[in-house]
C-alpha positions, -999 to +999 in steps of 0.1 A: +356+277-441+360+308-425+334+301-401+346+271-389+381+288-376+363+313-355+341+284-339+375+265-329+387+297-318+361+302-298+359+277-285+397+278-268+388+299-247+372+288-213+366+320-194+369+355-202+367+388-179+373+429-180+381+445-154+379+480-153+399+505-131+379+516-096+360+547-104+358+555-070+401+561-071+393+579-102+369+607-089+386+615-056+418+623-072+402+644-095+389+658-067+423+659-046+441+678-076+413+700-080+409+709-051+451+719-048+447+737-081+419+760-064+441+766-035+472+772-055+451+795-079+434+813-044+467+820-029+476+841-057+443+865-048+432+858-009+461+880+011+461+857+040+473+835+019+504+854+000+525+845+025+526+815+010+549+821-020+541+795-051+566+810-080+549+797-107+527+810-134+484+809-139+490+796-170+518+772-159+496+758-132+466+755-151+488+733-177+503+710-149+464+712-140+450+696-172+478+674-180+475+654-145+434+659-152+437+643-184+456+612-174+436+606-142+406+607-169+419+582-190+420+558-164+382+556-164+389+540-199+415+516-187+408+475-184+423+446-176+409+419-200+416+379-186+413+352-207+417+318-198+425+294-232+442+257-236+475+272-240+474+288-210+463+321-196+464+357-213+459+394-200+458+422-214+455+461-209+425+478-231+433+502-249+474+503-245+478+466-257+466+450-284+485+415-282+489+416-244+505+386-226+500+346-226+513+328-200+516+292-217+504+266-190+534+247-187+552+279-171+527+282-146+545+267-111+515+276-089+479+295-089+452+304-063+427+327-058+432+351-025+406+378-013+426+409-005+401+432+005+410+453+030+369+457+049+363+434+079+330+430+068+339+419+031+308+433+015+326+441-018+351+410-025+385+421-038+396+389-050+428+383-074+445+355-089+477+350-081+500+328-101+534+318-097+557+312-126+585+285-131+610+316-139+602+331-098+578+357-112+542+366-100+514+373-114+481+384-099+450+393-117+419+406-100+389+389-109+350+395-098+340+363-104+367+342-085+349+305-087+345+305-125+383+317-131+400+291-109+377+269-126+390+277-155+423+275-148+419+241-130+406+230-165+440+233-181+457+226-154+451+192-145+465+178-173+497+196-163+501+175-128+501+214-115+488+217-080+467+250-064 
């Protein structure tokens, strides 16, 4: 019996992504606020640079240090997870949500997919999902597979009468 829920539940759900946060975001501002620590740290000792005058502690600047290191870390662990059901569409952030949000189909005003990558040359597709609610508010969602998710949404859409 139990078996047979998880099959219907399964099969809900019509497409189903993560996205994680860029990494490359991720390891130049680890670089960035390294790099300031070192100079903040260095103009303590170097005497060309104690004209510059930084009143703060070592121990206070290594703490502001490792408290913006550790969140700029956790981002590598962030994801956006998009799942496209017969109710509707849901997201959800990995690991800080465990519900996340469903937008029931029959809120959904308007949806297309828009490439919003900033290259000319459009090697490495940016593209997001952008949906407009009945209540005024927007949604976007990026997706790397942009075909299969307005596929999906298309799927429970057309029964709506909603158009793209």
């Amino acid at each position: 019996m139990a078996h047979t829920q998880e099959t219907n539940a399964v099969s809900k759900v019509l497409y189903s992504e993560s996205v994680v946060f860029p990494r490359r975001f991720v390891i130049v501002t680890v670089i960035l606020e390294t790099l300031i620590y070192l100079f903040i740290i260095a103009s303590r000792f170097i005497d060309g640079l104690k004209q510059i005058h930084i009143p703060i502690s070592f121990i206070g600047v290594s703490l502001i240090y490792l408290i913006f290191l550790i969140f700029t870390l956790l981002l590598l662990f962030i994801k956006v997870k998009t799942t496209v059901e017969k109710e509707g569409v849901r997201y959800r952030m990995l690991p800080v949500e465990r519900k996340g949000h469903l937008i029931p189909k029959t809120e959904i005003e308007k949806y297309f997919i828009k490439n919003v990558s900033k290259r000319k040359s459009g090697k490495k597709d940016n593209n997001v999902l952008f949906l407009r609610l009945t209540s005024g508010k927007k949604v976007v969602l990026q997706t790397r597979r942009p075909k299969k998710l307005i596929q999906a949404v298309h799927a429970i859409m057309e029964r709506e009468g909603v158009r793209m």
